[in-house]
SENU-169041 format. One record per residue: residue in one letter; x negated, y negated, z negated of N, C-alpha, C in turn. Coordinates in steps of 0.05 Angstrom, whole numbers, plus 5000, padded with zeros to 4 digits. Layout:
// SENU-169041
AXYZXYZXYZ/...
This chain:
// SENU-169041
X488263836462486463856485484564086481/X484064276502482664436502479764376506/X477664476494474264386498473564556519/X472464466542471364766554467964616559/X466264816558463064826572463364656596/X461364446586460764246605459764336633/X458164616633456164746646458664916664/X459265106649460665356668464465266658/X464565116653467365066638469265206632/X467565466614468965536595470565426578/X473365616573473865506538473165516518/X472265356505470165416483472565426456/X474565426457476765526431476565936430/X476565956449475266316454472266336441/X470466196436467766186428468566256398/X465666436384465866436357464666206349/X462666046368460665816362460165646391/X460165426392459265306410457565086400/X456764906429455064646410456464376421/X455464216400456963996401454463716414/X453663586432451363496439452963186438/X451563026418452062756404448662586424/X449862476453447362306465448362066464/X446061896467445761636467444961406438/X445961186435446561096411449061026403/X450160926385451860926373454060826397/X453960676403456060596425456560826447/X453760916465454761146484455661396464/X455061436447455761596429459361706435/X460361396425462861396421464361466460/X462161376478463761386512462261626511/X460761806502460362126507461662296496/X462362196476464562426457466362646472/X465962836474466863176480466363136517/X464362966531463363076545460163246553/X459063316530457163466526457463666510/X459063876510459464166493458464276510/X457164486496456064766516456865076506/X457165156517458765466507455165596496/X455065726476451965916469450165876483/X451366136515450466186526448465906551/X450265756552449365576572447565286554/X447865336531446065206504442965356514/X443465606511440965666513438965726533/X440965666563439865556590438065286593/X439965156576439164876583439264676561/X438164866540436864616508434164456513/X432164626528429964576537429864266551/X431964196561432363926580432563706564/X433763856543434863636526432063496497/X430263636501428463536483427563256489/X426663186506425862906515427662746497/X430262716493431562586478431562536452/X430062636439429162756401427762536394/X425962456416425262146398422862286387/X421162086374418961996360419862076329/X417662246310418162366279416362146268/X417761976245415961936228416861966202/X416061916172416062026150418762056139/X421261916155423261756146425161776158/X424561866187427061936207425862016235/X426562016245426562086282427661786294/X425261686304425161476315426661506353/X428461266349429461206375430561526382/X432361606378432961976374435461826396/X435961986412437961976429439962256429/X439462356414441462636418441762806383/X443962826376444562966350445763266361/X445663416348446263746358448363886336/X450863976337451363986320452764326335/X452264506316453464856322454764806308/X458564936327460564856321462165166310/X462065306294462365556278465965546266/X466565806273469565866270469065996249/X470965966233471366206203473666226193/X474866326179477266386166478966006149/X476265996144478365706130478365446156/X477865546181477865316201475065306218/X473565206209470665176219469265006204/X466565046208464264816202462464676226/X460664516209458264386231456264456220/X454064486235451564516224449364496254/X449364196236446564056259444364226260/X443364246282440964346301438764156294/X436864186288434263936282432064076302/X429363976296427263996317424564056296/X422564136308420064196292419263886303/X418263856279416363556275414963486302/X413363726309410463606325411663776354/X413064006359412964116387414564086391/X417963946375420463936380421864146391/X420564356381422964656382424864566363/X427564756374429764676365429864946350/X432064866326431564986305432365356307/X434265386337434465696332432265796356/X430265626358428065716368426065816353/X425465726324423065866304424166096298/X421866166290421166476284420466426257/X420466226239420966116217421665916211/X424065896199424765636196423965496168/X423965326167422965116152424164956141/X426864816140429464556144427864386121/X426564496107425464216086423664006087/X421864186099419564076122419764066151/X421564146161422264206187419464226205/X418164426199416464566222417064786228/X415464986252416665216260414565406257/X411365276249409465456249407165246225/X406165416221403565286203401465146219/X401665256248399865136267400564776273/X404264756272405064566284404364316255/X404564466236404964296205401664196202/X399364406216396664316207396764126237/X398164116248397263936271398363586279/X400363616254402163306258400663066260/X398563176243397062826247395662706263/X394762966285391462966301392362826321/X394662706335395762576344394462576373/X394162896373394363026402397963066422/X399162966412401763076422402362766436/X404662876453403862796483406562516478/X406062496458409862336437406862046430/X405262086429402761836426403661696450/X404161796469403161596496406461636500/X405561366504408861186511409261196548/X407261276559408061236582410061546590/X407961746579409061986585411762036574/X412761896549414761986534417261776555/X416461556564417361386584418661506601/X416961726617416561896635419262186634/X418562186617420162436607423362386601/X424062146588425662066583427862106609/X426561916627427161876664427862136671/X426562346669426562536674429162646664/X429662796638431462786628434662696642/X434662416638436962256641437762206669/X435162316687435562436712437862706719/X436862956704438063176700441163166690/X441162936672444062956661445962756681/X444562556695446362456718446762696732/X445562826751445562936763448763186767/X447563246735449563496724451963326727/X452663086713455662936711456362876742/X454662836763455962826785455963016801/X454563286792456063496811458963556800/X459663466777461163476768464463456777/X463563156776465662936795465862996823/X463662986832464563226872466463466860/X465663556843467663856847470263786843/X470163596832473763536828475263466853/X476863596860478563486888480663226890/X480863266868483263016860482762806846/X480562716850479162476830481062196822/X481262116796482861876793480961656794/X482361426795480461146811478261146779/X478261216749476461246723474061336747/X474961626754473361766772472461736786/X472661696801471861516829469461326825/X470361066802468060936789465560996771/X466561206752464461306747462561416758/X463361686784461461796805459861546813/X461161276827459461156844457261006832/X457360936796456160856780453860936772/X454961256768452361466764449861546791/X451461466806450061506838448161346838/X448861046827447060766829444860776813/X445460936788443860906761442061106768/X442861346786441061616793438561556814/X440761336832438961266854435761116840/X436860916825435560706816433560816796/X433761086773431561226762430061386782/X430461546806429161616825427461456834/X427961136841425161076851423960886834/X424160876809422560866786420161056780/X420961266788420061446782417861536814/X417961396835416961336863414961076866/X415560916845414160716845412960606821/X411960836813410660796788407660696783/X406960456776404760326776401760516778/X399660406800397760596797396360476784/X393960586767391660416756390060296770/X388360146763386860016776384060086766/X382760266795379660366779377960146780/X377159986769374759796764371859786769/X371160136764369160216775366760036802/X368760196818367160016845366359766836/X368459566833367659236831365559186809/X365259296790363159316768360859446791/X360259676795357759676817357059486832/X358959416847358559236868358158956861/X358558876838358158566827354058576813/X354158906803350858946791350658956813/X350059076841348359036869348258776869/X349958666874349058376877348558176872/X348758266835346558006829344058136825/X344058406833340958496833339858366860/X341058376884340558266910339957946915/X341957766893341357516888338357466871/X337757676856335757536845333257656850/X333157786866331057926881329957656905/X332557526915332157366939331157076919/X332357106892330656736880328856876878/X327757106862325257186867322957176884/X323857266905322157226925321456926935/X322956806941323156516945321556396915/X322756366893320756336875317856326888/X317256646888314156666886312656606923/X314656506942313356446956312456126958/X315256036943314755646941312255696914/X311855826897308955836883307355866896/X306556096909303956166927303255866948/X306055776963305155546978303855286971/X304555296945304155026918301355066911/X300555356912297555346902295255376924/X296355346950294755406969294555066979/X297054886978295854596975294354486963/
């Protein structure tokens, strides 16, 4: 079987290198297998999309990681692999530094003095929530322009499009009906007015049932 670019569907057996994109967990893993290759060129269109998926760094691994990267390299004795990793704290991907690092995996001294300050936007669960959606938005999307382009779809086909349509529809208005906060503000003012207003009125009352009490 021939591999071609998920993107422009090229043949990627003509490539000196392509990439090999390992999403999900172990199970989708195994129902994604060789539908996410990207020829170089269209890697380096659209790697940027794929970060949301990298997951959470801590001392020991990449937490909840949904995507492995593997550059797929031709050479005389056959080929190799050689996984793609991420900078710790900005999740540039690794043929994005301007120094690489693979031991420490950072991309700058800026990113390595900054891992702990736990300014990065991977703290808040809502945003990374957020992003995720986002993401897994883009890659439905891509798999069912996909399936339209095909003219001759088999009934696999057919079910999958209408599956991904449901799952697309259904992160869209997640993403429409996303909980607002609730400002508190007001009701906190408005509860001090009025027990300032309540006790202004025992007050007064107070000191008028006194005044009347001492004028009997």
């Amino acid at each position: 079987m021939i591999e071609t670019c998920k993107e422009c569907n090229k043949q990627l057996d003509r490539e000196q290198f392509y990439y090999d994109l390992n999403i999900g967990d172990e199970t989708e893993r195994k129902w994604n297998k060789e539908k996410f290759n990207l020829c170089s060129s269209c890697w380096g269109n659209k790697k940027e999309n794929y970060k949301s998926l990298v997951g959470n760094y801590n001392k020991y691994k990449w937490e909840d990681k949904k995507i492995k990267v593997w550059k797929m390299i031709k050479n005389q004795a056959g080929g190799q692999m050689e996984e793609i990793g991420n900078c710790q704290t900005c999740k540039k991907w690794d043929d994005e530094y301007e120094v690489r690092n693979r031991h420490e995996n950072y991309c700058s001294l800026n990113c390595e003095q900054n891992r702990d300050k736990g300014n990065n936007d991977d703290d808040n669960p809502e945003k990374e929530r957020k992003r995720e959606r986002e993401s897994k938005i883009t890659l439905l999307k891509s798999r069912i322009k996909e399936l339209k382009a095909i003219s001759n779809r088999t009934n696999e086909q057919e079910t999958e499009l209408k599956e991904k349509q449901a799952e697309l529809a259904k992160l869209e208005n997640q993403n429409t009906q996303e909980p607002k906060k609730t400002n508190y503000l007001p009701w906190i003012i408005g509860g001090m007015i009025l027990v300032g207003i309540v006790g202004i009125i025992i007050y007064l009352f107070t000191r008028k049932k006194r005044e009347n009490g001492s004028k009997e």
